[in-house]
MIPA-688890 format. One line per field, with one value per residue (C-alpha): residue in three letters; x, y, z. Coordinates in pm, whole numbers, plus 50000, padded with zeros to 5 digits. Layout:
N
type [ALA  ...]
X [X  ...]
Y [Y  ...]
Z [Z  ...]
END
This chain:
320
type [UNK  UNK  UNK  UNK  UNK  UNK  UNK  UNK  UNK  UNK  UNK  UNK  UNK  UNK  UNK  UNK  UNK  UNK  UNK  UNK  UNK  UNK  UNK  UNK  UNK  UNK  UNK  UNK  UNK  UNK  UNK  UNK  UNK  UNK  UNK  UNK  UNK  UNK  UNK  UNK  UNK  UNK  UNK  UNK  UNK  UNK  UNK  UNK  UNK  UNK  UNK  UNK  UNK  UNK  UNK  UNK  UNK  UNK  UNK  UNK  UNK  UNK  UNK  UNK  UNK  UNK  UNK  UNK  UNK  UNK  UNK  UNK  UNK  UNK  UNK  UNK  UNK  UNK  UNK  UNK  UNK  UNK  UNK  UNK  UNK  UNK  UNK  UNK  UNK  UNK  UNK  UNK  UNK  UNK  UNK  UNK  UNK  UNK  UNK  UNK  UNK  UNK  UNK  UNK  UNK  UNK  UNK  UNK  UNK  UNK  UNK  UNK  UNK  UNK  UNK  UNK  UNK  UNK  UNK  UNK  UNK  UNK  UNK  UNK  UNK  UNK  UNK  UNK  UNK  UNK  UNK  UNK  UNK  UNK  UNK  UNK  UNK  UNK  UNK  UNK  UNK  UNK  UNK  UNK  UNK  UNK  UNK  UNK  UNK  UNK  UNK  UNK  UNK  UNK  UNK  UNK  UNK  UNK  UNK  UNK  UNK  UNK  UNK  UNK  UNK  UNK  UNK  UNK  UNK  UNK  UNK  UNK  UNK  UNK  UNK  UNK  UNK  UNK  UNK  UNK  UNK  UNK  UNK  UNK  UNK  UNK  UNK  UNK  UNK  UNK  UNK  UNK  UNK  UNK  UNK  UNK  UNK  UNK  UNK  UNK  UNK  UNK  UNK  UNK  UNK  UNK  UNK  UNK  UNK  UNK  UNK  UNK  UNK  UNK  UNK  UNK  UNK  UNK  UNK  UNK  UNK  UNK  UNK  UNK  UNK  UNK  UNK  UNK  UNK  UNK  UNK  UNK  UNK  UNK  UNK  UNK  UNK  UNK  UNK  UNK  UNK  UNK  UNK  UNK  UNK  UNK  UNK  UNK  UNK  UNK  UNK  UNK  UNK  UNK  UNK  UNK  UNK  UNK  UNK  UNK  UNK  UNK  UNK  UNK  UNK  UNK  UNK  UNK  UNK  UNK  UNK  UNK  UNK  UNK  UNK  UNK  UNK  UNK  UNK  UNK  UNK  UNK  UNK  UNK  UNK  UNK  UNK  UNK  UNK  UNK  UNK  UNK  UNK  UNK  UNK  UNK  UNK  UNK  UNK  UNK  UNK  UNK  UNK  UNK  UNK  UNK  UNK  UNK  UNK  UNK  UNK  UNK  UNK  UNK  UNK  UNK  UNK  UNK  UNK  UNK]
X [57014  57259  57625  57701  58053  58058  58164  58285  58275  58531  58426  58664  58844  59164  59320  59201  58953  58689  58623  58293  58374  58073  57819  57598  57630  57587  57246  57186  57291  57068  56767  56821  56862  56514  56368  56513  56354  56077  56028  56116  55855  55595  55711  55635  55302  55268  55424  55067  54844  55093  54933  55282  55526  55761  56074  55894  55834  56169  56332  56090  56154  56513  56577  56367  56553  56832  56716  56571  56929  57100  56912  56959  57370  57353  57095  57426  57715  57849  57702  57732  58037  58166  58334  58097  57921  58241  58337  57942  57906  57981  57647  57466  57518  57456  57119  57023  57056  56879  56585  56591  56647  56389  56119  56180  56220  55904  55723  55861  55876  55658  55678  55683  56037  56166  56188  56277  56549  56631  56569  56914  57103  57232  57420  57594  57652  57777  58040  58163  58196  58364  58641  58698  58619  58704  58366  58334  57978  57889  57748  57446  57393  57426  57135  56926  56984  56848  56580  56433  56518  56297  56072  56060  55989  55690  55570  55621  55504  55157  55091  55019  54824  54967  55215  55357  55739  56014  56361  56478  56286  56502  56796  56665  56599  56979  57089  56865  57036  57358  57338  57149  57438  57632  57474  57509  57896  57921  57737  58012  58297  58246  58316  58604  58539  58202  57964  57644  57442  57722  57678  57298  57271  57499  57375  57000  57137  57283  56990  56722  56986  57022  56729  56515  56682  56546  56212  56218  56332  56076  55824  55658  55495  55745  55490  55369  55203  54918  54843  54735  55053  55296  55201  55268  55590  55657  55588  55745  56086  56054  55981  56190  56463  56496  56459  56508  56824  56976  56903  57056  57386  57433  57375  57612  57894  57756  57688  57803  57742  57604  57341  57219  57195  57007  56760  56635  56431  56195  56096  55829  55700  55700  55478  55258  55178  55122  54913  54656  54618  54597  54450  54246  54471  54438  54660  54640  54758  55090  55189  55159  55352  55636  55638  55688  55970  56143  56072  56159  56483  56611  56535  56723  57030  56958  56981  57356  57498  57363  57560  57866  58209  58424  58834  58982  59334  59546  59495  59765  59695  59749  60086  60210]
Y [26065  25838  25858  25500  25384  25119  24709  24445  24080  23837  23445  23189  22869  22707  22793  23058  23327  23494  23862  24018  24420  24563  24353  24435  24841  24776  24655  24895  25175  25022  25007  25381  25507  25383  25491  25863  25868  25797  26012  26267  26175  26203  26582  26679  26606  26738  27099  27097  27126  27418  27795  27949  28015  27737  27956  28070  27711  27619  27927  27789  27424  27448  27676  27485  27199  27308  27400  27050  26883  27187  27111  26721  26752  27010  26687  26491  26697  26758  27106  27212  27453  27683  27447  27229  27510  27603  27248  27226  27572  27338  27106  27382  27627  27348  27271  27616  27674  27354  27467  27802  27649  27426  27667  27916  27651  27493  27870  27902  27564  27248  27060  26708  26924  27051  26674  26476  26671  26674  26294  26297  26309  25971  25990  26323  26148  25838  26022  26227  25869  25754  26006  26156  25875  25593  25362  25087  25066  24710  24674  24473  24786  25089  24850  24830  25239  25326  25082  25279  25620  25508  25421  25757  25934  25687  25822  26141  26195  26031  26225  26552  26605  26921  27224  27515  27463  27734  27738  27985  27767  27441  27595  27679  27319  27230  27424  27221  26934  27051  27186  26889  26673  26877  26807  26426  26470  26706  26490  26164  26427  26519  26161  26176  26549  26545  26303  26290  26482  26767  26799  26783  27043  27274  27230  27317  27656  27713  27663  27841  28149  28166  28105  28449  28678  28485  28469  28836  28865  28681  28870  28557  28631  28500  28601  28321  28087  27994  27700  27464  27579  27535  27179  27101  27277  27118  26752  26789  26921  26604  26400  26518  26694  26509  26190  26194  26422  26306  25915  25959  26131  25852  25610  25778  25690  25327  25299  25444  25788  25669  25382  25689  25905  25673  25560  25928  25815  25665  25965  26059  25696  25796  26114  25982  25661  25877  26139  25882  25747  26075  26342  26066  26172  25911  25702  25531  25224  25392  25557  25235  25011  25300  25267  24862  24904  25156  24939  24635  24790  24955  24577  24408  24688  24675  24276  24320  24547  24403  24081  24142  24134  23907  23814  23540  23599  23339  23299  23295  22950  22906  23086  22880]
Z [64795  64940  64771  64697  64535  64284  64397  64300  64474  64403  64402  64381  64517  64482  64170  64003  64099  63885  63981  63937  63752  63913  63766  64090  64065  63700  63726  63998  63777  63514  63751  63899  63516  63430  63757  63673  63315  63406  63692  63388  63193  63475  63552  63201  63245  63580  63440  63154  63507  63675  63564  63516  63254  63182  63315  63640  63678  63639  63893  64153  64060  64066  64348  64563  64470  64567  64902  64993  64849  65114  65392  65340  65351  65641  65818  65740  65830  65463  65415  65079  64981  64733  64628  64456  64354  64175  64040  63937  63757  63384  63456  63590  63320  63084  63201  63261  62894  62824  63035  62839  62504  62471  62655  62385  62086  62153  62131  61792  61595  61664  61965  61763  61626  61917  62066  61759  61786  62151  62087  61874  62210  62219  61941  61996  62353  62215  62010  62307  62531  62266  62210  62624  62812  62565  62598  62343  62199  62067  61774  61878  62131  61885  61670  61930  62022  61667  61692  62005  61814  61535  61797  61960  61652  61610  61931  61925  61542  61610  61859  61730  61348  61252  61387  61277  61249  61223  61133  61427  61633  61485  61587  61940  61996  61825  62091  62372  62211  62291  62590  62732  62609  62777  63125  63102  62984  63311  63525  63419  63457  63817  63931  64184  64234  64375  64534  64312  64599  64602  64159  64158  64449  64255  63914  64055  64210  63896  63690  63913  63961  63559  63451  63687  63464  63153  63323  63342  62989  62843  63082  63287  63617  63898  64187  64496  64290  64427  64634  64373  64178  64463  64548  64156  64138  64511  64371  64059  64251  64430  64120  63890  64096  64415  64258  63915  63858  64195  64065  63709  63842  64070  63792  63555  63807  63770  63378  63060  62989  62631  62772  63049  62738  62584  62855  62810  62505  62740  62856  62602  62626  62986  62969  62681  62961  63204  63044  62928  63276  63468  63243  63021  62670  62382  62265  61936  61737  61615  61971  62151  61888  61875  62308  62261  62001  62271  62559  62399  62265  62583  62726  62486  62606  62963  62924  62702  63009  63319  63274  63443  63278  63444  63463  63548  63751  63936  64300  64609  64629  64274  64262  64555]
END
């Protein structure tokens, strides 16, 4: 939860120095990324055990949220303001209709559709990087991005033997895509304007507050959930909400916005892990060699951006 601004250290001796351009936050960036996906993942699973609709889930998940973030910046003196609920309203709208999106496209096409398709964000992402906030993609790392794409769809194809599919339902989970891409691009934008803790906080007021009147819409029961059902929804908010959101807008100060983007195909390698060790659900041949493609992959990436770019400038002594 802690705000932390990206360093760098500078080494050096008498003649030149080399200076280290955040190698350090890099890697830590790196680290909370993969933390955050995964504590995705593990939600998603979590959600299949709560007995509510998946929008009264995510008004109770999100507003509670947002109440735990509150209380923690009123603990440290930086209440949270109108402000940031202003400057926060983009990523919070943006997720809101992700939440709704994908909810609804997943009642009317397949699921393995719904997140092949929401599995196409790091390539919408990596465009947008590209052209607003000028990020250079190597080539070696946009290979090793499609490898774990390909290995996503291995996983998430072999996991399901047949679905009913829809084109409304297609489009539904375009617009997941979008909107979704839309967080993560709102999330790198509110560097310098917000602290991570001030954009997450805002974004999960936003969500919760948009997404009763869809809940009501779409007719799912938003009474006390019972006390099996609140302990879920109370770990997942810390899970997934506390830790997870708050984790990956931190690291999107620290990283690219395309490698965060693309960290999120770990999630279903995540949740597939996860659900075989908790609630006992196979996994075959297929799944697991599409999970060591994406792991090994996202390695190979995390290995390309951890090592720190360096300079080399001329030192006082030097110039002297």
């Amino acid at each position: 939860m802690a705000d932390i601004a990206p360093s760098g250290a500078a080494v050096g001796g008498g003649g030149t120095a080399t200076v280290d351009d955040g190698g350090a936050s890099t890697l830590a960036g790196l680290l909370g990324a993969a933390l955050a996906v995964t504590a995705w993942g593990s939600a998603s699973v979590l959600v299949k055990a709560v007995d509510m609709g998946g929008l009264a889930v995510g008004v109770y998940r999100f507003l509670l949220h947002f109440v735990a973030i509150a209380v923690w910046m009123r603990f440290r003196g930086t209440p949270f303001s109108l402000r940031a609920l202003r400057r926060s309203a983009f990523g919070g709208v943006a997720l809101a209709l992700d939440v709704a999106f994908f909810f609804t496209a997943v009642k009317e096409t397949s699921v393995i559709n719904a997140t092949l398709i929401g599995a196409l964000q790091p390539i919408l992402v990596g465009v947008v990087a590209a052209r607003f906030f000028g990020e250079k993609i190597r080539s070696r790392d946009a290979v090793w991005s499609i490898v774990a794409l390909a290995g996503v769809f291995a996983v998430v194809v072999t996991a399901t033997d047949s679905a009913v599919s829809s084109v409304k339902g297609d489009l539904l989970a375009v617009g997941a895509l979008i909107s979704w891409s839309a967080y993560f691009v709102a999330s790198k934008q509110s560097k310098g304007s917000l602290t991570s803790t001030e954009f997450t906080a805002g974004a999960a007021l936003w969500t919760g507050v948009l997404n009763l009147p869809l809940a009501v819409a779409f007719g799912q029961d938003l009474s006390m959930p019972t006390g099996r059902d609140l302990l879920l929804i109370l770990v997942i908010t810390f899970v997934a909400g506390l830790f997870g959101h708050s984790l990956m807008n931190w690291s999107l100060i620290q990283i690219p916005l395309w490698v965060g983007s693309t960290f999120t195909l770990m999630i279903p390698v995540a949740a597939s892990l996860i659900a075989w060790a908790l609630l006992g659900e196979p996994l075959s041949v297929a799944q697991m060699l599409g999970m060591a493609v994406v792991l090994g992959a996202l390695a190979a990436i995390v290995i390309g951006q951890s090592t720190p770019a360096r300079r080399t400038r001329r030192s006082p002594a030097a110039v002297l």
